[in-house]
N, C-alpha and C positions, 0 to 999 in steps of 0.2 A: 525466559530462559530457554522456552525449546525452540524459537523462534528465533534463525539466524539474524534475517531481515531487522526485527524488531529491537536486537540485541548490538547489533551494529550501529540503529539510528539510536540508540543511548547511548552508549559511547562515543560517540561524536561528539555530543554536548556532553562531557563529563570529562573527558581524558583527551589527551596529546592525539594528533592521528600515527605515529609511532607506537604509543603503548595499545591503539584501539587497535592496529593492526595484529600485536605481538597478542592481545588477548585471542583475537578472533583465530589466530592458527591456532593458539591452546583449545580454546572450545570446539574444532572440526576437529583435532586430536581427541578429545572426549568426548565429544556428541555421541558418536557411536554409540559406546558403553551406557552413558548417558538414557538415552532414548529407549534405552531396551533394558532397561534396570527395572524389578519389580514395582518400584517407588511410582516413577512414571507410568508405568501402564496403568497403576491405581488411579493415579490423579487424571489423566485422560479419559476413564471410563468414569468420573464424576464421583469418586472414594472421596471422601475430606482426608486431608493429607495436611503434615506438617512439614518444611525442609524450610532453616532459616538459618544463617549463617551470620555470626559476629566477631568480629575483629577483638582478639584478647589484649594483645603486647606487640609492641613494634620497638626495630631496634636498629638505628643507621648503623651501616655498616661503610659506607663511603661515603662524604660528598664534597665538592667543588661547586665553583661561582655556576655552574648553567647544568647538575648533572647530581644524583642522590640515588643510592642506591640503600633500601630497606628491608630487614627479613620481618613480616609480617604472621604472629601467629594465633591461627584462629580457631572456634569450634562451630557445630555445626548439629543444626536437632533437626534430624529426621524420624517420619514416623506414620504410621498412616489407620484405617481402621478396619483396616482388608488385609493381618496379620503383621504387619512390620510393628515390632513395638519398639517406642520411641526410645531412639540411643543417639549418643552423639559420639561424630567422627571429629578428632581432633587432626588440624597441619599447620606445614608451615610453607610460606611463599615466600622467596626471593622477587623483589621488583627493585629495576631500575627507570628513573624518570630523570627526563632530558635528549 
């Protein structure tokens, strides 16, 4: 995750190179923040650290013969043992594939 390089060759094998591209500009849009978030500096200085994220409910919202569009919503347990105590951040993502 904090590794663009790494994060890129898995999405190769997993997704379209279209949605690998559209993720890869969302995460340079948040890496920033990202990177410099309490959570992370914990887990890089070797803190045990929790951040795990699950898919709740999904819901088409469009689709066609070559083209689907889904709003996806999810939660997310973060937590660590260098003050953050474990809470979950709930969203929701629009994805289209094709």
């Amino acid at each position: 995750m904090f590794n663009a390089a790494r994060l890129r060759q898995a999405l190769s094998v997993l997704v379209t190179p279209q949605l690998a591209e559209q993720t890869m500009v969302a995460y340079r849009r948040a890496g920033g923040e990202l990177t410099t978030s309490s959570l992370v500096r914990s887990v890089r200085a070797g803190a045990p650290a929790i951040a795990m994220g699950v898919p709740v409910a999904y819901r088409v919202l469009r689709s066609s013969a070559d083209r689907l569009t889904a709003e996806f919503w999810t939660v997310a347990v973060v937590g660590n043992l260098q003050g953050i105590a474990p809470h979950s951040i709930w969203g929701r993502t629009t994805v289209t594939l094709g």
